[in-house]
N, CA, C and O atoms as CSV, one atom per row, in Angstrom:
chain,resi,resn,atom,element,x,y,z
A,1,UNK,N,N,98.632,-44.089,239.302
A,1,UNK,CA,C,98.462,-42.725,239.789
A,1,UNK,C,C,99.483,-42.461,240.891
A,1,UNK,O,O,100.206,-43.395,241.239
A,2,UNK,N,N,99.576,-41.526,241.342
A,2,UNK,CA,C,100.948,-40.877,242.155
A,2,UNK,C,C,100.430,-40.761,243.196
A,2,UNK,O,O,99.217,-40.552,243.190
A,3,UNK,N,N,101.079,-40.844,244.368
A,3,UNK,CA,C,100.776,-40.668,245.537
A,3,UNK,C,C,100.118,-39.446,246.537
A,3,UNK,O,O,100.651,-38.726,247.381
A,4,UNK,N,N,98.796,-39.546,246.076
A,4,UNK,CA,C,98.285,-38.463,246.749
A,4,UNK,C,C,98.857,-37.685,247.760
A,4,UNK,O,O,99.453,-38.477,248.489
A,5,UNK,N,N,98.999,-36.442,248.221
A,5,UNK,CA,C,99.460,-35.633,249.249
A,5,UNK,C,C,98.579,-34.381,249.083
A,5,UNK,O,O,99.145,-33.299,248.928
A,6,UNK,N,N,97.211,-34.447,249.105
A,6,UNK,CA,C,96.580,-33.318,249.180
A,6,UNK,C,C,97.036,-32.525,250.243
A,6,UNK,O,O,97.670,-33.033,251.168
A,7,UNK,N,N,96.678,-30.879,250.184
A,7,UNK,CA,C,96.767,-30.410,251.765
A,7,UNK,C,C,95.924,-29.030,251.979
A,7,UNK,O,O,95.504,-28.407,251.004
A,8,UNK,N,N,95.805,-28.795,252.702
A,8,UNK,CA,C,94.826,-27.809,252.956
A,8,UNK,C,C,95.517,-26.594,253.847
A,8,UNK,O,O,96.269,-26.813,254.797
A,9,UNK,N,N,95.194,-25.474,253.452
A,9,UNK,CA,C,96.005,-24.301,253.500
A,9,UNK,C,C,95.167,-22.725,254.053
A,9,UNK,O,O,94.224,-22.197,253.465
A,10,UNK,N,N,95.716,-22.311,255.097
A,10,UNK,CA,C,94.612,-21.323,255.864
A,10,UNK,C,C,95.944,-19.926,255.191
A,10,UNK,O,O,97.125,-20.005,254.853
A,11,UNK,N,N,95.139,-19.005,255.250
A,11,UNK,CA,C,95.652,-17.540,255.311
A,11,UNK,C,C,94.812,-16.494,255.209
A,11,UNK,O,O,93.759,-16.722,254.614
A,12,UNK,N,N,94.996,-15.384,255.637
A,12,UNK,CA,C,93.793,-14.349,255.994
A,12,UNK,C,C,94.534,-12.724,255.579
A,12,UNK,O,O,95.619,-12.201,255.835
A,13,UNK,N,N,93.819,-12.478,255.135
A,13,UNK,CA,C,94.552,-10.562,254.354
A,13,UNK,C,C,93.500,-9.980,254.713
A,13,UNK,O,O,92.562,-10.397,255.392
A,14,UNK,N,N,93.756,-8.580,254.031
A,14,UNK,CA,C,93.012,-7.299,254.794
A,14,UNK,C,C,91.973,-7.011,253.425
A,14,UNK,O,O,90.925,-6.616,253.935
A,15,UNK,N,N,91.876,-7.023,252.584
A,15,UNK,CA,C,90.940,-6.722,251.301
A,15,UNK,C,C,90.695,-7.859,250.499
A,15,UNK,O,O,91.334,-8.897,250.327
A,16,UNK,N,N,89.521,-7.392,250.001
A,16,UNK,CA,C,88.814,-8.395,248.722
A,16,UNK,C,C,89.792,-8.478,247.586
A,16,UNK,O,O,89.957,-9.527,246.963
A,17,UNK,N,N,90.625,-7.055,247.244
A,17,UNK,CA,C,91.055,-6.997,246.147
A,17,UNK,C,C,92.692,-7.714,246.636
A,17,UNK,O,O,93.408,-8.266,245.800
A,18,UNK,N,N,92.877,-7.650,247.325
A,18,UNK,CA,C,93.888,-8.384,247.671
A,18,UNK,C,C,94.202,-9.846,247.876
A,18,UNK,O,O,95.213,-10.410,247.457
A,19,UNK,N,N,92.888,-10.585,248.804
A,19,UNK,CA,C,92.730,-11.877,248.358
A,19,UNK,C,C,92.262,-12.426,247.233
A,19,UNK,O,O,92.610,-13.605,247.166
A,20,UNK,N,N,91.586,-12.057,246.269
A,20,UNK,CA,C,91.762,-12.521,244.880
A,20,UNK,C,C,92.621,-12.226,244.037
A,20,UNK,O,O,92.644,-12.842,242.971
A,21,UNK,N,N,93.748,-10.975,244.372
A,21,UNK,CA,C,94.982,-11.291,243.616
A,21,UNK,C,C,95.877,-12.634,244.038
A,21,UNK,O,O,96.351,-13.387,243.188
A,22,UNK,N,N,96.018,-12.798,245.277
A,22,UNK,CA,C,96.692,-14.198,245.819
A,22,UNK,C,C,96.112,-15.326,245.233
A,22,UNK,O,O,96.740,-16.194,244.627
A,23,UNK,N,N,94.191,-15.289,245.533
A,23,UNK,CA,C,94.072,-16.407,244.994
A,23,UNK,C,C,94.654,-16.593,243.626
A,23,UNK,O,O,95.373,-17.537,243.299
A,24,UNK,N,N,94.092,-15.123,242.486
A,24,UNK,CA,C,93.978,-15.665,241.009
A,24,UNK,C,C,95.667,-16.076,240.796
A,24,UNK,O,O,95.985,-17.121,240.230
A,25,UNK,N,N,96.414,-15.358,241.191
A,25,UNK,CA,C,98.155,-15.725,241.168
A,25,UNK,C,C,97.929,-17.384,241.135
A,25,UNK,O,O,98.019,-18.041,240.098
A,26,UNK,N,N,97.601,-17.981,242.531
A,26,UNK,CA,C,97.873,-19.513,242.633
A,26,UNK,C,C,97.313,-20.202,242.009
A,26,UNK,O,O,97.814,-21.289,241.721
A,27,UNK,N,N,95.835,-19.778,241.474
A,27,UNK,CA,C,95.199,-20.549,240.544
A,27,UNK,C,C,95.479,-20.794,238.788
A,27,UNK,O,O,95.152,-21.755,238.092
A,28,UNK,N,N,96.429,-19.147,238.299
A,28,UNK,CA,C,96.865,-19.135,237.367
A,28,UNK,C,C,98.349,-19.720,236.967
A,28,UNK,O,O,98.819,-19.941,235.851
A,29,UNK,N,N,98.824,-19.863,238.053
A,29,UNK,CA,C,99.870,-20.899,238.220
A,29,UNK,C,C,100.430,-22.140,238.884
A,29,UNK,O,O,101.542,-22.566,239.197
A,30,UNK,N,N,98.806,-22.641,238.982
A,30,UNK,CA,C,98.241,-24.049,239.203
A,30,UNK,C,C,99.381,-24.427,240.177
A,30,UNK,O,O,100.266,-25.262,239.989
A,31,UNK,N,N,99.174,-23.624,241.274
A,31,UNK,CA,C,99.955,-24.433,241.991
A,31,UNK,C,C,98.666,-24.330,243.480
A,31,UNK,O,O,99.033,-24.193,244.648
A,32,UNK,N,N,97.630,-24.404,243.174
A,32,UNK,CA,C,96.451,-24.394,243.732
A,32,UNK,C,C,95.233,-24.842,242.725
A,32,UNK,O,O,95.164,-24.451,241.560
A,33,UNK,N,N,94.418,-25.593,243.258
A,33,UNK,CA,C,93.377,-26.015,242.657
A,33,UNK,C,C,92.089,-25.385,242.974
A,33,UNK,O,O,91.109,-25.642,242.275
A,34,UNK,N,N,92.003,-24.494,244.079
A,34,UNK,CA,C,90.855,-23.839,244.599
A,34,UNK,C,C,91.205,-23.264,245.551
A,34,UNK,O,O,91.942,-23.720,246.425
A,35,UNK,N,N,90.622,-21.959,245.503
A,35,UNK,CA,C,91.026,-21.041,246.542
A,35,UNK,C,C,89.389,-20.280,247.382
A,35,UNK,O,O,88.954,-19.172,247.068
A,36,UNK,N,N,88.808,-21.098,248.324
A,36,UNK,CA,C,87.615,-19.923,248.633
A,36,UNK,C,C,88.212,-18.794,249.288
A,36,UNK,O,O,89.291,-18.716,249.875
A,37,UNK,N,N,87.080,-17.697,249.030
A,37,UNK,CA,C,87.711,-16.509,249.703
A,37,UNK,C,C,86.461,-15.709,250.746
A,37,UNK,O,O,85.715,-14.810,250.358
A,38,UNK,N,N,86.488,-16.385,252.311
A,38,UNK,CA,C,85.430,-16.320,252.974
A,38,UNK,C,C,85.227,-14.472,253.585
A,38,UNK,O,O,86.167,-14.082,254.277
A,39,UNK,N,N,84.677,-13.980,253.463
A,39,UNK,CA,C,85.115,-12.572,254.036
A,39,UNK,C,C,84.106,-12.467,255.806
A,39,UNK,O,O,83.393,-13.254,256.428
A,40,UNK,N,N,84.528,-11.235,255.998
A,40,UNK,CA,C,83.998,-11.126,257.091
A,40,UNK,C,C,84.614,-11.831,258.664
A,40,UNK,O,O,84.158,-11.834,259.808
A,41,UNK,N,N,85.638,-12.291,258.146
A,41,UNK,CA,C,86.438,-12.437,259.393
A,41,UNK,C,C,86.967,-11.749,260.389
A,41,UNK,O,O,87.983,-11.077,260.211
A,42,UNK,N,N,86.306,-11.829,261.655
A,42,UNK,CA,C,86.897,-11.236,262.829
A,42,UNK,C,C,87.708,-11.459,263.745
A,42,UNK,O,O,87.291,-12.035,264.750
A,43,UNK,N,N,88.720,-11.170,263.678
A,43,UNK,CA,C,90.374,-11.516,264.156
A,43,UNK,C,C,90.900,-10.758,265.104
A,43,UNK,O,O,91.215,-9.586,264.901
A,44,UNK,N,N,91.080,-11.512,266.520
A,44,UNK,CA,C,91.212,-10.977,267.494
A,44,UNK,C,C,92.433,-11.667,267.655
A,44,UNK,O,O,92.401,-12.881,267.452
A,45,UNK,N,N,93.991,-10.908,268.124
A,45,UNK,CA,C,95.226,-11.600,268.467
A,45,UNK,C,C,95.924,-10.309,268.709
A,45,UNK,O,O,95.558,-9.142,268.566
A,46,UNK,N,N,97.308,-10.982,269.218
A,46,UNK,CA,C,98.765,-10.052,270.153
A,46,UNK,C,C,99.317,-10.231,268.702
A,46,UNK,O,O,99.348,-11.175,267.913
A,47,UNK,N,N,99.903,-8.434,268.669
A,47,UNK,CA,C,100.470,-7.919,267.620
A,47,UNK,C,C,101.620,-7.311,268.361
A,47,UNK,O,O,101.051,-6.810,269.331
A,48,UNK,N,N,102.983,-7.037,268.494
A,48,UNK,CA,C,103.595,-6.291,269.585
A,48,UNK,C,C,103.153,-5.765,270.785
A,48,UNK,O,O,102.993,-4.601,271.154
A,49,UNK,N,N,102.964,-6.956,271.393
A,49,UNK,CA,C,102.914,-7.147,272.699
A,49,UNK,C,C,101.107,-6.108,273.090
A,49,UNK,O,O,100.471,-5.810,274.101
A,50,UNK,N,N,100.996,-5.953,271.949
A,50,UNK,CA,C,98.987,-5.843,272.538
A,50,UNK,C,C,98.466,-6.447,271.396
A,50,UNK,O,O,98.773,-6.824,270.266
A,51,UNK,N,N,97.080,-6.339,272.582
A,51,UNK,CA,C,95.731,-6.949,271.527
A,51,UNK,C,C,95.462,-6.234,270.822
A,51,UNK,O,O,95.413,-5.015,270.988
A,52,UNK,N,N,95.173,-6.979,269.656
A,52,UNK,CA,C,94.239,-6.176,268.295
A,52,UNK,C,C,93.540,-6.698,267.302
A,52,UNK,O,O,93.721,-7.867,266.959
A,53,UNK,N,N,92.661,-5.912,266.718
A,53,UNK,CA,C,91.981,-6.528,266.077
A,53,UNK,C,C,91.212,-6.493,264.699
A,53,UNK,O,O,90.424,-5.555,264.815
A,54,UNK,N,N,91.047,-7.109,263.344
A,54,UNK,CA,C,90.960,-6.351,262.065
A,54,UNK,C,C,89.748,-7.707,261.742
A,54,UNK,O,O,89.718,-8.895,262.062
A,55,UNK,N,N,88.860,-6.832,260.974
A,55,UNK,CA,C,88.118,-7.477,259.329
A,55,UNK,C,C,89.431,-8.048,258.799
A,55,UNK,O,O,90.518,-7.486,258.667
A,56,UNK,N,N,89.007,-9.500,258.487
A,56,UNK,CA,C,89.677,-9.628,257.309
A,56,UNK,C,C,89.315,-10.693,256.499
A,56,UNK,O,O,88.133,-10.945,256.731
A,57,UNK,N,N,89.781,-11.459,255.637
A,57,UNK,CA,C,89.179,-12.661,254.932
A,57,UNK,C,C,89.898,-13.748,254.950
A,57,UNK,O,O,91.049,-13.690,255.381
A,58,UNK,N,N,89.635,-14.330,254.725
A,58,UNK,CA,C,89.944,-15.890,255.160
A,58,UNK,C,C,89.951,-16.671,253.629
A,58,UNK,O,O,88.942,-16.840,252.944
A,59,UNK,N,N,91.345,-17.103,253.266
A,59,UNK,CA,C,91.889,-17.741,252.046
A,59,UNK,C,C,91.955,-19.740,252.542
A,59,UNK,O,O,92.781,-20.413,253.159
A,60,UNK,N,N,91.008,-19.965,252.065
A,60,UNK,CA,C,91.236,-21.500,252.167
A,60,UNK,C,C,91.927,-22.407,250.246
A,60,UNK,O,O,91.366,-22.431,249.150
A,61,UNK,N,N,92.966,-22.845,250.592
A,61,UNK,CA,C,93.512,-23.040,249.584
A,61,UNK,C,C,93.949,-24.937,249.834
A,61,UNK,O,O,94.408,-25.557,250.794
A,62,UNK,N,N,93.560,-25.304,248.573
A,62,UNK,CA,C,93.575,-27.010,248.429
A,62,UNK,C,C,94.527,-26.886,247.387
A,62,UNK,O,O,94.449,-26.248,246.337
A,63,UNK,N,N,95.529,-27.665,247.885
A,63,UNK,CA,C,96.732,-27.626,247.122
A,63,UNK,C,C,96.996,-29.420,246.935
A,63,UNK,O,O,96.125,-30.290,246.941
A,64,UNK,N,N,98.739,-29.621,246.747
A,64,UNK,CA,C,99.351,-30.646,246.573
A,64,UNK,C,C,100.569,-30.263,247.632
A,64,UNK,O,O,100.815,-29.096,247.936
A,65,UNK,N,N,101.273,-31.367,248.135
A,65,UNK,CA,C,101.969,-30.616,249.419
A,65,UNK,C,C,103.188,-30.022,248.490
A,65,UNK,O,O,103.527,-28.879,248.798
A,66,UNK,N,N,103.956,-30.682,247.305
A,66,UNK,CA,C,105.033,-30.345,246.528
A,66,UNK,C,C,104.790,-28.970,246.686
A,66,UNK,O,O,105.863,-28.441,246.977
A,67,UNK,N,N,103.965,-28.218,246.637
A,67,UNK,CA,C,103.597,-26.815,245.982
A,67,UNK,C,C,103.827,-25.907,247.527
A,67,UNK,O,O,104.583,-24.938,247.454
A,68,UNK,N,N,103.148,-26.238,248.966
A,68,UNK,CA,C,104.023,-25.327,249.633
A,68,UNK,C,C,104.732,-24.639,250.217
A,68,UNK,O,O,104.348,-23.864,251.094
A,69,UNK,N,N,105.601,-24.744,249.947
A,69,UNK,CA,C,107.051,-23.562,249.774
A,69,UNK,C,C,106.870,-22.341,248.594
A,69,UNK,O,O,106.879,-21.171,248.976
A,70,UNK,N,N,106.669,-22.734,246.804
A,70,UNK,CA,C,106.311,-21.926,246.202
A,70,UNK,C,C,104.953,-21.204,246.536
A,70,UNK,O,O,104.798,-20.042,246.161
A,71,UNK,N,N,104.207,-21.703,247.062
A,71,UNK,CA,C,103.123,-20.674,247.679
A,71,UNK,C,C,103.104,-20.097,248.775
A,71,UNK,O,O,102.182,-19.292,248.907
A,72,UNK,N,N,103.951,-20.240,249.814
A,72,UNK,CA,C,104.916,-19.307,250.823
A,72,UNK,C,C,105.358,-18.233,250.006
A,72,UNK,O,O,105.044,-17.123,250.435
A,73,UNK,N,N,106.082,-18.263,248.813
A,73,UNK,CA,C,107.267,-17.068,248.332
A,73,UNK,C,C,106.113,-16.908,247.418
A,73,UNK,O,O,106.541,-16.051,246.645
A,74,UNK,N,N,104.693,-17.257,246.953
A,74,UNK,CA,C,103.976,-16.203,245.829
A,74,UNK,C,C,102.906,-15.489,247.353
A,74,UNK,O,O,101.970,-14.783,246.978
A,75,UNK,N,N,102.995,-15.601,248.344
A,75,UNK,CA,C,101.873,-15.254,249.421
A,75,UNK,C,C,102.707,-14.489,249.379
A,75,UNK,O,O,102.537,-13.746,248.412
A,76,UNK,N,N,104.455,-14.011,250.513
A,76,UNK,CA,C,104.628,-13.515,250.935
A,76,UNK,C,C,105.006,-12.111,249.945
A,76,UNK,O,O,105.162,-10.922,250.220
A,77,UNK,N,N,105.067,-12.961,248.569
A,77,UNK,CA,C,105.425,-11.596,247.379
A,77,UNK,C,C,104.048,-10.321,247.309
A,77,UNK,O,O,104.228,-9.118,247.121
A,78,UNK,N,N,102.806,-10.958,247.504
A,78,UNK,CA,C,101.651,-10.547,247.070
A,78,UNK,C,C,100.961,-10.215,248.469
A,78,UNK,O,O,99.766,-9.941,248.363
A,79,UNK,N,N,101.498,-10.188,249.793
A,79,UNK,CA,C,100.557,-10.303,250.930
A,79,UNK,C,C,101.149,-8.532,251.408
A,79,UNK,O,O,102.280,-8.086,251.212
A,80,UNK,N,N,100.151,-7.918,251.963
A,80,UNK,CA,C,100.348,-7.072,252.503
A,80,UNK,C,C,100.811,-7.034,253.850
A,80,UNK,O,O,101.020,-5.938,254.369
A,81,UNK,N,N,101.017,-8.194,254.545
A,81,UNK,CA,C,100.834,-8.079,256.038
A,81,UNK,C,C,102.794,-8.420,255.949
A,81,UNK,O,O,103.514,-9.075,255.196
A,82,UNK,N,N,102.979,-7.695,256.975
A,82,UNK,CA,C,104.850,-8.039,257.580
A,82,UNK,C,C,104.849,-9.506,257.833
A,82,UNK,O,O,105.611,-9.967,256.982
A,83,UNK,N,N,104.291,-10.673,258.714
A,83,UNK,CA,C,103.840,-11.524,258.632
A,83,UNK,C,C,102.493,-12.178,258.796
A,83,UNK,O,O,101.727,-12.478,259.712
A,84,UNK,N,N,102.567,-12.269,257.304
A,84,UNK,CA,C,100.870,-13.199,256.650
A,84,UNK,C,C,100.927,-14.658,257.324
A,84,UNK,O,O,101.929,-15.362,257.446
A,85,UNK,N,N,99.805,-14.901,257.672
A,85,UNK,CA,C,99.590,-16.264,258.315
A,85,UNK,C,C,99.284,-17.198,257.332
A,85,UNK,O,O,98.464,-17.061,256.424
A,86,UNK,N,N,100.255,-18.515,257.656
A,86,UNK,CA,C,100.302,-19.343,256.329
A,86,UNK,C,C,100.298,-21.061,257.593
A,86,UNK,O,O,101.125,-21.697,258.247
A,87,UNK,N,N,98.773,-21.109,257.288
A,87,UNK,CA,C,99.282,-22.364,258.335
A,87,UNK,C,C,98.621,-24.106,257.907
A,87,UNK,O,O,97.391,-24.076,257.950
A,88,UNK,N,N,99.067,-25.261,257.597
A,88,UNK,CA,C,98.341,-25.982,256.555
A,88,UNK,C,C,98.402,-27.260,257.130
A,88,UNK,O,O,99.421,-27.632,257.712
A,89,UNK,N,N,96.951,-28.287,256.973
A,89,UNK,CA,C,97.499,-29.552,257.104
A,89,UNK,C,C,97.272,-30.469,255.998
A,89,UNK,O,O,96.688,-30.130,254.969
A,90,UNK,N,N,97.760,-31.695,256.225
A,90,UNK,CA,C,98.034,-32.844,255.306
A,90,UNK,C,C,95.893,-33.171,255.264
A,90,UNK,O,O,95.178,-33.546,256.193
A,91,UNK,N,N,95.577,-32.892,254.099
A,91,UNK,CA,C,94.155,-33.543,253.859
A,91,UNK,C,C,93.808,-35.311,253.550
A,91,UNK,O,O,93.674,-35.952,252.507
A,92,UNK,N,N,93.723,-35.840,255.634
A,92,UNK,CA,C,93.549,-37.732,255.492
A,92,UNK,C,C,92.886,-37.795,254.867
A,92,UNK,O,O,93.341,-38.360,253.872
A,93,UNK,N,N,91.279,-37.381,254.682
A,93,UNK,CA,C,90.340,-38.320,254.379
A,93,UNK,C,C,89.593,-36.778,253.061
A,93,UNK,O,O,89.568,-35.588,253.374
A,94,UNK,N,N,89.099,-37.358,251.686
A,94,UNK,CA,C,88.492,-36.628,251.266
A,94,UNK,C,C,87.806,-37.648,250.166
A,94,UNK,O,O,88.264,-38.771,249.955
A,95,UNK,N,N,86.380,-36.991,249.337
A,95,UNK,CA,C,85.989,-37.841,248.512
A,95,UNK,C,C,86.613,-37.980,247.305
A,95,UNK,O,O,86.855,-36.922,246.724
A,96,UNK,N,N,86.969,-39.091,246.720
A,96,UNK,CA,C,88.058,-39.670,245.909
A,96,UNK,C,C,87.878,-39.281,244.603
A,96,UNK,O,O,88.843,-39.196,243.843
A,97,UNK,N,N,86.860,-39.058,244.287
A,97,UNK,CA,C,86.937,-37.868,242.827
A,97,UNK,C,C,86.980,-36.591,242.977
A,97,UNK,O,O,87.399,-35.993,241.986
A,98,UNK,N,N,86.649,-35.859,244.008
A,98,UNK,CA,C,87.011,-34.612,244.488
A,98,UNK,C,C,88.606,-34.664,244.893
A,98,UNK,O,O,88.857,-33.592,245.444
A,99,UNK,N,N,89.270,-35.131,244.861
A,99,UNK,CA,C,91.009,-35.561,245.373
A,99,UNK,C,C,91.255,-35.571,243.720
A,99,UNK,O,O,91.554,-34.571,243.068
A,100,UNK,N,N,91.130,-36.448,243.369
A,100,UNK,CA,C,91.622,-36.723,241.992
A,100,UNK,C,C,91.486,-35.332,240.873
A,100,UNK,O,O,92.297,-35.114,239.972
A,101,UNK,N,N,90.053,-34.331,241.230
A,101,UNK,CA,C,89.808,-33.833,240.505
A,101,UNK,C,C,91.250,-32.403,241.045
A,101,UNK,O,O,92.034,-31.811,240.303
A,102,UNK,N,N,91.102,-32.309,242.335
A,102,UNK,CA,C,92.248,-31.261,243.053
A,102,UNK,C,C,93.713,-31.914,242.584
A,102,UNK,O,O,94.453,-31.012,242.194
A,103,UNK,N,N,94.248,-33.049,242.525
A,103,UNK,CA,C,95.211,-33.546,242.159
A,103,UNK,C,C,95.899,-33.433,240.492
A,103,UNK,O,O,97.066,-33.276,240.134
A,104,UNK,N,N,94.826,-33.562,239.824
A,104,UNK,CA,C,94.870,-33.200,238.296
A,104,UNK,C,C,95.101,-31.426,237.896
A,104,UNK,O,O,95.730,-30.920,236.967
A,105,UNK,N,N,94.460,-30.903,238.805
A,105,UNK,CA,C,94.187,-29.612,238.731
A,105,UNK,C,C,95.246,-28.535,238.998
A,105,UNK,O,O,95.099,-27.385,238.585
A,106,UNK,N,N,96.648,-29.058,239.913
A,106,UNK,CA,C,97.480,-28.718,240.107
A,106,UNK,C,C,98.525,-29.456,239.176
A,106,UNK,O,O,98.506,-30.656,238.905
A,107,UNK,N,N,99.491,-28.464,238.712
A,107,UNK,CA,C,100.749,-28.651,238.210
A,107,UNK,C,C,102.234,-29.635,238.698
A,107,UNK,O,O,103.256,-29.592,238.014
């Protein structure tokens, strides 16, 4: 088997119908194995130089690390925001048929 590099992947948009186009995109071109799509996120941060603040949803995406860069350029094709937050780490520890099953699952 190949050297695992799971990774785990945060990003947050403004609509339902918008985060399940991102997700179904990455999932239909398996370059994601699962995408939850948590809603109800309340997001408080400095946008040009003030605070502000939006609803929005929260894209958790389990990938393979090969994959992102191409899911940088299918987010930023499909994201509404000027800059979409794309921020990810390397997944150490996970259960080993749940890995295998995310590992198979991607392209």
């Amino acid at each position: 088997m190949r050297s695992l590099k799971p990774y785990l992947l945060l990003s947050t948009t403004n609509s339902r119908k918008n985060a399940e186009k991102i997700a179904g995109v990455l999932i239909r071109e398996k370059l994601a194995a699962c995408v939850n799509i948590i809603p109800n996120v309340s997001s408080i941060f400095r946008w040009r130089g003030k605070i502000d603040q939006a609803q929005e949803l929260l894209l958790v995406i389990k990938t393979d690390s090969r994959f992102l860069k191409k899911i940088e350029k299918t987010i930023r094709k499909h994201h509404p925001y000027e800059i979409p937050e794309m921020i990810g780490w390397p997944i150490t520890w996970g259960h080993k048929p749940y890995l295998k099953w995310l590992m198979d699952s991607v392209s």
